[in-house]
PyMOL Python script that loads the backbone (N, CA, C, O; Angstrom):
from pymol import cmd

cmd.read_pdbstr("""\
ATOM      1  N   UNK A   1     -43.953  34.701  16.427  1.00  0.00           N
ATOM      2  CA  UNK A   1     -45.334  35.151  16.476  1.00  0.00           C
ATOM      3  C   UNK A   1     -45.860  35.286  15.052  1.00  0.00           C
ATOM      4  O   UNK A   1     -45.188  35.866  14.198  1.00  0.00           O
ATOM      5  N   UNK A   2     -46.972  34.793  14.803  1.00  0.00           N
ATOM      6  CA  UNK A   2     -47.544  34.923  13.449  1.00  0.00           C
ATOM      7  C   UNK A   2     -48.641  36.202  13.398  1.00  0.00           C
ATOM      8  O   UNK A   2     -49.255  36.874  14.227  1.00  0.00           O
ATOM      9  N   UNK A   3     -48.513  36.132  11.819  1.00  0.00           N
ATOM     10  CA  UNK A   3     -49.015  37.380  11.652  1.00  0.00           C
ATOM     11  C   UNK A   3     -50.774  37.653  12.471  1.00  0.00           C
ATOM     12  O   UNK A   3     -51.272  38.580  13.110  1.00  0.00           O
ATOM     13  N   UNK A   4     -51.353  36.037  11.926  1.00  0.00           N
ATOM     14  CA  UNK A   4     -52.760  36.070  12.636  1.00  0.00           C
ATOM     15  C   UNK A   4     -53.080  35.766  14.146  1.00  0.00           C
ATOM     16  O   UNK A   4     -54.237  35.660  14.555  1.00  0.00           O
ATOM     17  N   UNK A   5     -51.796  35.614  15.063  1.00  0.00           N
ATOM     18  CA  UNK A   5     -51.658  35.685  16.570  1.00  0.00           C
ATOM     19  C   UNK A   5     -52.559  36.542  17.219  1.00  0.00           C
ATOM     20  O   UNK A   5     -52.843  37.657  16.782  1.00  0.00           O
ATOM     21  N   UNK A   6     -53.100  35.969  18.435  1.00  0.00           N
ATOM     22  CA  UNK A   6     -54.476  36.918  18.835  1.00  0.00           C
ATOM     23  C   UNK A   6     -55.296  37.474  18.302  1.00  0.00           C
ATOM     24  O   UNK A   6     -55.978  38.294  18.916  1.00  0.00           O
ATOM     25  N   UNK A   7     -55.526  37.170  16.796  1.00  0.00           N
ATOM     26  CA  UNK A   7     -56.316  38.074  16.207  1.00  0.00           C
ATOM     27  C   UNK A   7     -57.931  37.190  16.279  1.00  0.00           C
ATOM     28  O   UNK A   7     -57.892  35.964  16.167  1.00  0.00           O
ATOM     29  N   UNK A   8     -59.268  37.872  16.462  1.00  0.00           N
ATOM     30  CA  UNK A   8     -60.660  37.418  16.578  1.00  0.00           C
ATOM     31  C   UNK A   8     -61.594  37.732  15.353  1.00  0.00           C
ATOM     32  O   UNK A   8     -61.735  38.815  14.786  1.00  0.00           O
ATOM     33  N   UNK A   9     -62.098  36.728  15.124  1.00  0.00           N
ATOM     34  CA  UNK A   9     -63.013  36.954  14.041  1.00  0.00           C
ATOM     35  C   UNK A   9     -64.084  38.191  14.406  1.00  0.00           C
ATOM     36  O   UNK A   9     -64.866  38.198  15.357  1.00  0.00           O
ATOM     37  N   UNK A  10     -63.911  39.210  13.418  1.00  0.00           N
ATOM     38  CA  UNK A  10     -65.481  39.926  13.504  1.00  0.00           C
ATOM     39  C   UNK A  10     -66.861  39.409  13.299  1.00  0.00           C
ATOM     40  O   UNK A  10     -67.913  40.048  13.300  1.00  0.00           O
ATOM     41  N   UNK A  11     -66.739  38.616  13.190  1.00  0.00           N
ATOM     42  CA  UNK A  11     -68.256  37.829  13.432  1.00  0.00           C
ATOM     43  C   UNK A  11     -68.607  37.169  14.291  1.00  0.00           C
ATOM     44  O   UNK A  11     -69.630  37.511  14.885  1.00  0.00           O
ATOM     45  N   UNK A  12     -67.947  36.046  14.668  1.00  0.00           N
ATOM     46  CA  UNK A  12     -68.745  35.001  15.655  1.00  0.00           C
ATOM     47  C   UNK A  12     -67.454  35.610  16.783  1.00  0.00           C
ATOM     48  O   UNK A  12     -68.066  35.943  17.797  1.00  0.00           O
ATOM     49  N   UNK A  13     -66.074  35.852  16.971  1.00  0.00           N
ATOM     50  CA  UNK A  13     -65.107  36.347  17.921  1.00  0.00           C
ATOM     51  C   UNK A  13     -64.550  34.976  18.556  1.00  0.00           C
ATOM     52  O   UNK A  13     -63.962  34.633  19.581  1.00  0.00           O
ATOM     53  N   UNK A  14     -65.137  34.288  17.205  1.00  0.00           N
ATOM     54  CA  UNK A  14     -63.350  32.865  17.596  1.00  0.00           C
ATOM     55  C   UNK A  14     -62.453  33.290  17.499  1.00  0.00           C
ATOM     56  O   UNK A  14     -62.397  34.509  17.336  1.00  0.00           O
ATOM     57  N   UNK A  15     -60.957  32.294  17.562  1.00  0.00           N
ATOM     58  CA  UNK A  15     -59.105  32.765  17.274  1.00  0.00           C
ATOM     59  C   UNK A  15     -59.637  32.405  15.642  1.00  0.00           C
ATOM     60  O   UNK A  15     -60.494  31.624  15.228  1.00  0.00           O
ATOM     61  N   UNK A  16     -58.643  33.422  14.893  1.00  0.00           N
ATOM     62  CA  UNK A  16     -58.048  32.960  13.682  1.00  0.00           C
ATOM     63  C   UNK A  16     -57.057  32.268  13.594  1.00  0.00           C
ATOM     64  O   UNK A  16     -56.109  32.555  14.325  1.00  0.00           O
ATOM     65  N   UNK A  17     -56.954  31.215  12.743  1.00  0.00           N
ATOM     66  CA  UNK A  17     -55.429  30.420  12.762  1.00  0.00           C
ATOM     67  C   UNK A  17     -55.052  30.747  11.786  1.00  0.00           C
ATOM     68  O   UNK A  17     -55.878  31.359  11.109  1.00  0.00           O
ATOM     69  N   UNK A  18     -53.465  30.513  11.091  1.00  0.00           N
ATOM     70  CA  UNK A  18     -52.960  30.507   9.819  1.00  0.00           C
ATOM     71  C   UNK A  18     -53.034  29.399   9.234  1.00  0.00           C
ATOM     72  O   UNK A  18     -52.665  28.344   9.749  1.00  0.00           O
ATOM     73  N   UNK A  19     -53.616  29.530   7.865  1.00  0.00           N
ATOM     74  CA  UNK A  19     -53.406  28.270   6.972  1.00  0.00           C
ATOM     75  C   UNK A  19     -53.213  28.867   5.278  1.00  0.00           C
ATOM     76  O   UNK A  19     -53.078  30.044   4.946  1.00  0.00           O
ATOM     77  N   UNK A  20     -53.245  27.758   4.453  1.00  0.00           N
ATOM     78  CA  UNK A  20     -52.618  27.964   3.143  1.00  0.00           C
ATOM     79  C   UNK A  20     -53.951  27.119   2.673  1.00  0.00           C
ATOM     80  O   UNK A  20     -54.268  25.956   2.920  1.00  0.00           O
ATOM     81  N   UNK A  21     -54.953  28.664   1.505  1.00  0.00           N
ATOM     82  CA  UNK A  21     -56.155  28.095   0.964  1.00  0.00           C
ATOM     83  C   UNK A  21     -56.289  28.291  -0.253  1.00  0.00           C
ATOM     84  O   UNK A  21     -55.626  29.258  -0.630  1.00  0.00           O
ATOM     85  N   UNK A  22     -57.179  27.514  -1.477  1.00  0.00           N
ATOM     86  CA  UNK A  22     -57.022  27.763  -2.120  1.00  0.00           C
ATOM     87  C   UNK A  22     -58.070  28.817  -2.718  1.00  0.00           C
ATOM     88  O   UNK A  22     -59.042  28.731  -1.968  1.00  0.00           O
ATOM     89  N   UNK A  23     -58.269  29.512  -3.439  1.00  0.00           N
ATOM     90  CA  UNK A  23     -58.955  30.333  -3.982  1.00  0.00           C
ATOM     91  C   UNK A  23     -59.951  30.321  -5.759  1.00  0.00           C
ATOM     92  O   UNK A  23     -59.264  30.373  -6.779  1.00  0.00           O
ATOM     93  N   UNK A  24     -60.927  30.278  -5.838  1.00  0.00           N
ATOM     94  CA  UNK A  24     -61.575  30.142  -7.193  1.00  0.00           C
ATOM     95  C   UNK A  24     -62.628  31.249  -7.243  1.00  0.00           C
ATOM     96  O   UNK A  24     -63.696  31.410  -6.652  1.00  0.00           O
ATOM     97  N   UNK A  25     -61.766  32.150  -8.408  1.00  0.00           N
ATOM     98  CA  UNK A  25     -62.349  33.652  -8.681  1.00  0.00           C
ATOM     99  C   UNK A  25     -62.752  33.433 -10.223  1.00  0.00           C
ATOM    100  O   UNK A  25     -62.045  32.790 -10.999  1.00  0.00           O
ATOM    101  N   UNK A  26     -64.102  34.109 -10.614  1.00  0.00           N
ATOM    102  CA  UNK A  26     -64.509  34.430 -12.168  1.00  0.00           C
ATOM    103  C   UNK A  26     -63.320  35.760 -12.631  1.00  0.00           C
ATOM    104  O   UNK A  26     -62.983  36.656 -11.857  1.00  0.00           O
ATOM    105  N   UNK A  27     -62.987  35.658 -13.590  1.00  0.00           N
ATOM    106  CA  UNK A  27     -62.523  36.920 -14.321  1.00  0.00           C
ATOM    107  C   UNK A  27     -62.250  36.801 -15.705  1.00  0.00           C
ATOM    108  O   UNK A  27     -61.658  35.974 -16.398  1.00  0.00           O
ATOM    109  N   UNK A  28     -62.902  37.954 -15.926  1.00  0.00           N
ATOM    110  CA  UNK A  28     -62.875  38.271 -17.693  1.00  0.00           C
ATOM    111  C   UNK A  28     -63.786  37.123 -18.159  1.00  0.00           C
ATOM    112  O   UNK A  28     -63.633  36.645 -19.283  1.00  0.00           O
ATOM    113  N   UNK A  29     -64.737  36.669 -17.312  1.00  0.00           N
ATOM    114  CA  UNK A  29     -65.690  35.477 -18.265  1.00  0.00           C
ATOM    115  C   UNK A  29     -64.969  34.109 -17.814  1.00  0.00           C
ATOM    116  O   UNK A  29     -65.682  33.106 -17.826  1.00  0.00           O
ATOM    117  N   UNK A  30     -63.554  33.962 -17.396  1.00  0.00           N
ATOM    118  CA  UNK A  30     -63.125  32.300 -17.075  1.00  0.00           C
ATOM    119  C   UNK A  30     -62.791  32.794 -15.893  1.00  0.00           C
ATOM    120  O   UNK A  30     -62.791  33.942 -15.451  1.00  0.00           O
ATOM    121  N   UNK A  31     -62.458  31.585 -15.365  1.00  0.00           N
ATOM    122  CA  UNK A  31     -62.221  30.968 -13.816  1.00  0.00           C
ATOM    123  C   UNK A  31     -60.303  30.721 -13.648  1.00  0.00           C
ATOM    124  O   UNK A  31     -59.464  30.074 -14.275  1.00  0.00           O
ATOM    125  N   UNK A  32     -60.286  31.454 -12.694  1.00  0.00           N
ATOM    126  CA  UNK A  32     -58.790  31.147 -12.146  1.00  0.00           C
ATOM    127  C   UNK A  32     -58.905  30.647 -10.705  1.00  0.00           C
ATOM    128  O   UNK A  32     -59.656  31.134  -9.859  1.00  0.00           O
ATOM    129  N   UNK A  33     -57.916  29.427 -10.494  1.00  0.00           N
ATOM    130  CA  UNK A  33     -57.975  29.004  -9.293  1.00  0.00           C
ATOM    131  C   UNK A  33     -56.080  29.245  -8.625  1.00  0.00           C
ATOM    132  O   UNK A  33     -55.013  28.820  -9.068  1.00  0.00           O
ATOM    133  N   UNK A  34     -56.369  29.984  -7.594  1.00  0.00           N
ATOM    134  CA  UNK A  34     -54.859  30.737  -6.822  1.00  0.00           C
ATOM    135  C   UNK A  34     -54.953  29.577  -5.946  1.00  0.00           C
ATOM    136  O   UNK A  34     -55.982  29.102  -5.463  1.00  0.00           O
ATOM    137  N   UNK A  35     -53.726  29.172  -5.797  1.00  0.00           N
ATOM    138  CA  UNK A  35     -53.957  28.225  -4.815  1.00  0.00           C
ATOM    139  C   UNK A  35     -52.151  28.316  -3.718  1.00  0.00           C
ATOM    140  O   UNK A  35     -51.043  28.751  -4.035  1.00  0.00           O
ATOM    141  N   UNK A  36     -52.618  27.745  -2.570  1.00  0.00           N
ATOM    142  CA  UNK A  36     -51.001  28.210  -1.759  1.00  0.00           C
ATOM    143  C   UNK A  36     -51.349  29.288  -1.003  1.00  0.00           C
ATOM    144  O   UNK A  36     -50.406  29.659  -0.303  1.00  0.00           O
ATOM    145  N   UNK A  37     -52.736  30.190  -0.825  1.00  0.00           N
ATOM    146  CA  UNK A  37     -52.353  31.500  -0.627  1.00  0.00           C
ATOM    147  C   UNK A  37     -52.876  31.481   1.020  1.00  0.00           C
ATOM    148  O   UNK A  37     -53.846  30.979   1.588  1.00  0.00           O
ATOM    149  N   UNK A  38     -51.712  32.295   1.465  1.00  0.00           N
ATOM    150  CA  UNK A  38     -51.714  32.450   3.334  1.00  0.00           C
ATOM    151  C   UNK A  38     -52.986  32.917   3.347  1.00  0.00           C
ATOM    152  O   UNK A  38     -53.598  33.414   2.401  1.00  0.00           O
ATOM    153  N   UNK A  39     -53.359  32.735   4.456  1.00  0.00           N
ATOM    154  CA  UNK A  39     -54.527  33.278   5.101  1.00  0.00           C
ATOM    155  C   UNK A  39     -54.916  33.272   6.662  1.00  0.00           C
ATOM    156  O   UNK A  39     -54.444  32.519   7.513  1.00  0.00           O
ATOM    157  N   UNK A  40     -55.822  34.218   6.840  1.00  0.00           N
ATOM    158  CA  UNK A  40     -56.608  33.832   8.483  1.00  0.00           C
ATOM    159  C   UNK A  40     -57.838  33.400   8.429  1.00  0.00           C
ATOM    160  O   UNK A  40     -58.802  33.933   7.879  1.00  0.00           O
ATOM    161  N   UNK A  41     -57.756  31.961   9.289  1.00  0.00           N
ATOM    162  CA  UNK A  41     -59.113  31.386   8.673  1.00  0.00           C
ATOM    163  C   UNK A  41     -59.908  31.218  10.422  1.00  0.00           C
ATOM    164  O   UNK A  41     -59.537  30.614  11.428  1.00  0.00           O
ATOM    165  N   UNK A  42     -60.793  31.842  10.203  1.00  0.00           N
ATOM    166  CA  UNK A  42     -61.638  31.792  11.942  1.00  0.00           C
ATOM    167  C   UNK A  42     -62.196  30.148  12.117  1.00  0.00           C
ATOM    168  O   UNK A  42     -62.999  29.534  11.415  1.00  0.00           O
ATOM    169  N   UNK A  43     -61.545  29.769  13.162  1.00  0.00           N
ATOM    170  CA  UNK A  43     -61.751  28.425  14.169  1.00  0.00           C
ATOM    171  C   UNK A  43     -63.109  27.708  14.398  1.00  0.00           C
ATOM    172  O   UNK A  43     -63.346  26.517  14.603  1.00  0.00           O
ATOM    173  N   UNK A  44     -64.042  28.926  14.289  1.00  0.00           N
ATOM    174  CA  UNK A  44     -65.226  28.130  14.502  1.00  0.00           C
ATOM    175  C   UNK A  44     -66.213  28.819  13.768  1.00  0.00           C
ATOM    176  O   UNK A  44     -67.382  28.655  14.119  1.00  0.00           O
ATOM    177  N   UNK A  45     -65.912  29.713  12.616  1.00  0.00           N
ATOM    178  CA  UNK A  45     -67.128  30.056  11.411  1.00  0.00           C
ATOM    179  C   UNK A  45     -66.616  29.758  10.399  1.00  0.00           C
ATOM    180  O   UNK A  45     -67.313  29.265   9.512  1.00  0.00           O
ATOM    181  N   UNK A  46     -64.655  30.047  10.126  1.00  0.00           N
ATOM    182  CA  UNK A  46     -64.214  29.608   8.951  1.00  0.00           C
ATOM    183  C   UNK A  46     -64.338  30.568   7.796  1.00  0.00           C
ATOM    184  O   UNK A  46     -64.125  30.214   6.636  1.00  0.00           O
ATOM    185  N   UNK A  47     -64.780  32.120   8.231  1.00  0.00           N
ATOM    186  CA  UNK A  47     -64.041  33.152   7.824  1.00  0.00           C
ATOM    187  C   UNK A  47     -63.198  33.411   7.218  1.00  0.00           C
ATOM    188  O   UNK A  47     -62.210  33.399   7.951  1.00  0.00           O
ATOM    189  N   UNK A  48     -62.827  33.771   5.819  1.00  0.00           N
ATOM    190  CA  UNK A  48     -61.557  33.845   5.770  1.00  0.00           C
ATOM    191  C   UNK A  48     -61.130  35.595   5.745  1.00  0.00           C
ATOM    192  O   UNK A  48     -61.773  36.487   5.192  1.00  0.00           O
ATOM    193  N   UNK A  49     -59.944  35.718   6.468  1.00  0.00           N
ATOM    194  CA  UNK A  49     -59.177  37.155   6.225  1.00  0.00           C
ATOM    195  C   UNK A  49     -57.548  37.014   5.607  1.00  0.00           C
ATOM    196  O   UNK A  49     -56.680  36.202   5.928  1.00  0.00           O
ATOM    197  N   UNK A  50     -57.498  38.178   4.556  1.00  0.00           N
ATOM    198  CA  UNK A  50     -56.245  38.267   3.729  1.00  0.00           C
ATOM    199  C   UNK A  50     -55.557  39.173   4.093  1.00  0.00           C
ATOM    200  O   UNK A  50     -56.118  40.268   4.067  1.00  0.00           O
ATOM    201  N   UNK A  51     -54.356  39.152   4.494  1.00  0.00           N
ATOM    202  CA  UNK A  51     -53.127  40.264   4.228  1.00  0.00           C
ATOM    203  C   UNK A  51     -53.593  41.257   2.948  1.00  0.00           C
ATOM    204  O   UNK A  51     -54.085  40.816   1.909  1.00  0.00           O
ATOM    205  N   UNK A  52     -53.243  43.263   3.339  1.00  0.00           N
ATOM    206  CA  UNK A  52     -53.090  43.427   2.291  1.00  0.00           C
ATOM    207  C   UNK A  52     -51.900  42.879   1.082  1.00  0.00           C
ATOM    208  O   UNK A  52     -51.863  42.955  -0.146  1.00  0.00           O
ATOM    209  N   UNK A  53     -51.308  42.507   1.755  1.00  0.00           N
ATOM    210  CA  UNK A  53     -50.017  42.569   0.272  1.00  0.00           C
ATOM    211  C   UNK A  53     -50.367  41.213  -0.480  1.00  0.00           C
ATOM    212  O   UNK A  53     -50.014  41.016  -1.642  1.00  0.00           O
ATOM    213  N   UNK A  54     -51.121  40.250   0.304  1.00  0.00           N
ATOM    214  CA  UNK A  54     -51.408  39.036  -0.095  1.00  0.00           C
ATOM    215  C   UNK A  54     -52.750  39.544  -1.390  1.00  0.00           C
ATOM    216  O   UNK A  54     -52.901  39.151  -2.547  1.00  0.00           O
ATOM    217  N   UNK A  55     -53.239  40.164  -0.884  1.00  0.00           N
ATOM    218  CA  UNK A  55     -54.320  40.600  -2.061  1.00  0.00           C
ATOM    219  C   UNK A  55     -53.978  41.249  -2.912  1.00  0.00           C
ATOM    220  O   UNK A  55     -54.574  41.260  -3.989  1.00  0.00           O
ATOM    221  N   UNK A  56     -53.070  41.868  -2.700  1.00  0.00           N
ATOM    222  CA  UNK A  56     -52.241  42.893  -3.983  1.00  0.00           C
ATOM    223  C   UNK A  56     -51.740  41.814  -4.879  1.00  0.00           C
ATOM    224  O   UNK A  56     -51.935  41.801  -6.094  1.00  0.00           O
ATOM    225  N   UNK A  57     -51.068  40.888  -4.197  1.00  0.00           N
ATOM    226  CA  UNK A  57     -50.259  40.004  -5.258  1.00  0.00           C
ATOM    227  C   UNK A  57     -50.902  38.915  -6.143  1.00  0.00           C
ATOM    228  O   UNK A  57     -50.376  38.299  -7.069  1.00  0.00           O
ATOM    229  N   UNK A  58     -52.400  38.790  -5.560  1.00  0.00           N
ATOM    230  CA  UNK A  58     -53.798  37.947  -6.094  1.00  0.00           C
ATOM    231  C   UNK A  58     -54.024  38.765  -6.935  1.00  0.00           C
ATOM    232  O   UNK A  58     -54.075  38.212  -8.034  1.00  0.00           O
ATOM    233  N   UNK A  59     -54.220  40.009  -7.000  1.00  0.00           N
ATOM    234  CA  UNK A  59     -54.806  40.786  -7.963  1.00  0.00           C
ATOM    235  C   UNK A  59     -53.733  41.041  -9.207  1.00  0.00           C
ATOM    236  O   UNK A  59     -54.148  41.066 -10.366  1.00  0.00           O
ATOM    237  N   UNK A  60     -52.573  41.196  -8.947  1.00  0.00           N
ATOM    238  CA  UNK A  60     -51.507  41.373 -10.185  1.00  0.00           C
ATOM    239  C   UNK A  60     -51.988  39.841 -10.572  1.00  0.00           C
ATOM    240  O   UNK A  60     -52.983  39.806 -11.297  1.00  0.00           O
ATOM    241  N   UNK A  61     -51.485  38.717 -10.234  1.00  0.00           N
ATOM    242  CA  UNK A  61     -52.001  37.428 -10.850  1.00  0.00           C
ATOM    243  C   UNK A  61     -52.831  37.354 -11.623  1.00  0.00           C
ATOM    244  O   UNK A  61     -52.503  37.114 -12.786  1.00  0.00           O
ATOM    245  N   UNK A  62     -54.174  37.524 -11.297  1.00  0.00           N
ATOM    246  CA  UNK A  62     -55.404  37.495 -12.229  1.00  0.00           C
ATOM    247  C   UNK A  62     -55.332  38.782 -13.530  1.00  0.00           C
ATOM    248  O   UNK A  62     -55.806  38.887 -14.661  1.00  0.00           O
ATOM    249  N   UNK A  63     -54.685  39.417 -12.867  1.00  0.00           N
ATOM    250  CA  UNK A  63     -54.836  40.483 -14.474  1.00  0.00           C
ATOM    251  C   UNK A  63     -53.569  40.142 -15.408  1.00  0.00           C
ATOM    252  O   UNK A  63     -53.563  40.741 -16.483  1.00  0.00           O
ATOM    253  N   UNK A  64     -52.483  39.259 -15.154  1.00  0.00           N
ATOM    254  CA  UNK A  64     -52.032  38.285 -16.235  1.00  0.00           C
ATOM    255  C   UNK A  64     -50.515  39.332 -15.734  1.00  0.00           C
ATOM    256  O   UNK A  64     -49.656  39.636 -16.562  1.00  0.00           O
ATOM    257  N   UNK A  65     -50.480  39.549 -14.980  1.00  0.00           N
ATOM    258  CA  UNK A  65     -49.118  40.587 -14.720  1.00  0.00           C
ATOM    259  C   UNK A  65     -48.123  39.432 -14.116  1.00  0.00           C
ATOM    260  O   UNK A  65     -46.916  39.567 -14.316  1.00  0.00           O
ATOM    261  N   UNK A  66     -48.556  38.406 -13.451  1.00  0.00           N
ATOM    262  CA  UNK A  66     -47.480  37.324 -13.475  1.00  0.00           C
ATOM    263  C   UNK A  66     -48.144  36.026 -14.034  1.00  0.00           C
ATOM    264  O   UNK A  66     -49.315  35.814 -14.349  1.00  0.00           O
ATOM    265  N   UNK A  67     -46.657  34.943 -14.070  1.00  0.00           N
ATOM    266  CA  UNK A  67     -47.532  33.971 -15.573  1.00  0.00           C
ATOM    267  C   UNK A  67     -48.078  32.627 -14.851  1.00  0.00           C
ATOM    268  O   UNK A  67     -47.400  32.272 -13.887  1.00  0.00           O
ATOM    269  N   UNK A  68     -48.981  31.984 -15.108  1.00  0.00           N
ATOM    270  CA  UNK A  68     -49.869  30.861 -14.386  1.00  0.00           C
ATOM    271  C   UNK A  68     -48.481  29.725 -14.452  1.00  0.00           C
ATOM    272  O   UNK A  68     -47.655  29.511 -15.339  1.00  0.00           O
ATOM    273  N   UNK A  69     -48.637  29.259 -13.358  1.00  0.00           N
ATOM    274  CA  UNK A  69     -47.947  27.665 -12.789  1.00  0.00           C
ATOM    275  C   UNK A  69     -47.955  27.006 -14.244  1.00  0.00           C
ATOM    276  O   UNK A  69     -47.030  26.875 -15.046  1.00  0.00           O
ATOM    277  N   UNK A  70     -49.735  26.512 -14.351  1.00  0.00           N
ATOM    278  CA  UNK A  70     -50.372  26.029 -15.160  1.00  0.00           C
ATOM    279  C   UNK A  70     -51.588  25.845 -15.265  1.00  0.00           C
ATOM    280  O   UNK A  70     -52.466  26.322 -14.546  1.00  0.00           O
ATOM    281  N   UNK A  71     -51.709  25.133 -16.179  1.00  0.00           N
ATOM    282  CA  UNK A  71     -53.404  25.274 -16.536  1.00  0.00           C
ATOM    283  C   UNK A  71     -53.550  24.147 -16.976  1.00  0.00           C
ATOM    284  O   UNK A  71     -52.874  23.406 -17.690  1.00  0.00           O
ATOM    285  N   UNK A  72     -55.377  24.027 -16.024  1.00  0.00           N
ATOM    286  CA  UNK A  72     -56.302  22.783 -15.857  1.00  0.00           C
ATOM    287  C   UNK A  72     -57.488  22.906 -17.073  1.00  0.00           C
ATOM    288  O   UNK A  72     -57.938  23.999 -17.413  1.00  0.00           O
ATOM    289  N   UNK A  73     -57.934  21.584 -17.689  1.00  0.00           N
ATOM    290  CA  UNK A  73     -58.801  21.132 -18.016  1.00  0.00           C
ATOM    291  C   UNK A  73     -60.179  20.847 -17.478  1.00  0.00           C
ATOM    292  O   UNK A  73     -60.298  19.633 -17.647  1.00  0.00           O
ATOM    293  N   UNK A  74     -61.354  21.323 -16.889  1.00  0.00           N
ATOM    294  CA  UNK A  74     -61.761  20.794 -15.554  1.00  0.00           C
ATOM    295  C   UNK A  74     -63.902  20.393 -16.792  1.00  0.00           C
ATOM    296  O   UNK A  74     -64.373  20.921 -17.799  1.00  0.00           O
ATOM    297  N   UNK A  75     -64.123  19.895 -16.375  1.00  0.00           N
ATOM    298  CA  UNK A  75     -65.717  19.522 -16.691  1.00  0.00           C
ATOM    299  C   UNK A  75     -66.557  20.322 -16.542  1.00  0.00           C
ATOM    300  O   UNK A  75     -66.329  21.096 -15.613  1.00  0.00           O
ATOM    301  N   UNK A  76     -67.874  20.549 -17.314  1.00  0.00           N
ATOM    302  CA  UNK A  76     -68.595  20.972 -16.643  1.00  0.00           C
ATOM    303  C   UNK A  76     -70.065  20.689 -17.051  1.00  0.00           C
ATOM    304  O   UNK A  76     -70.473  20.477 -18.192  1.00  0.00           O
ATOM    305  N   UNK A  77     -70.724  20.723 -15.992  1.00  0.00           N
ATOM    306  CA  UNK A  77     -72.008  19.940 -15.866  1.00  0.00           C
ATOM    307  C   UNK A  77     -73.365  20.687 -15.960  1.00  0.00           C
ATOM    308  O   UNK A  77     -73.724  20.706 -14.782  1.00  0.00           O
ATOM    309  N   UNK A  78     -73.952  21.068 -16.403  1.00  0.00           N
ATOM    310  CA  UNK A  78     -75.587  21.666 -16.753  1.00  0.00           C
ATOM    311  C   UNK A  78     -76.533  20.547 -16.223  1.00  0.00           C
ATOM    312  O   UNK A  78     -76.550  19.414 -16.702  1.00  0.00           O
ATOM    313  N   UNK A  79     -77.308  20.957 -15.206  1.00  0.00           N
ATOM    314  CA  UNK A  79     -78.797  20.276 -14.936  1.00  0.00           C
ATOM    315  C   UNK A  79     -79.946  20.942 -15.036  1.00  0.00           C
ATOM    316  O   UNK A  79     -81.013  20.367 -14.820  1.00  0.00           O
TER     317      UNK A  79
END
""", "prot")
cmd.dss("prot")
cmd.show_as("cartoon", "prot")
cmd.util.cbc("prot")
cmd.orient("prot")
C-alpha cells in the first residue's frame, strides 16, 4: 500500500497517484532545481501534495545543509 493510497484531492476530489517530480524554487536571489522528489500528484487537477519529511529534507537541501548532485548552466531570456 502506498503512502498516497485512497487519498483525494482537496480541491477538485480526484485519486492522488504517486510520482517522482521535479521541483524549481527561488532562494537567496538564485534558483535551485530538486529533482527525484516523491510526491502526490491529483489525477485530474494535478495538485501537488508533499510528505512532511519529504519537505523537511527539501528544506535542509536548499539552505546548503546537504551538497548539490550538481550544477547547471541554464539561459536566460528578457523580452
Amino acid at each position: 500500500m502506498g503512502f498516497w493510497e485512497n487519498e483525494t484531492c482537496e480541491y477538485c476530489g480526484g485519486p492522488i497517484i504517486e510520482r517522482r517530480v521535479t521541483l524549481h524554487r527561488k532562494v537567496r536571489g538564485g534558483y535551485v532545481q530538486v529533482e527525484n522528489v516523491p510526491s502526490g500528484v491529483c489525477r485530474e487537477c494535478g495538485t501537488r501534495y508533499y510528505a512532511a519529511n519529504v519537505l523537511k529534507t527539501i528544506q535542509e537541501s536548499v539552505r546548503g545543509r546537504r551538497k548539490a548532485d550538481r550544477e547547471v548552466c541554464m539561459p536566460v531570456y528578457s523580452l
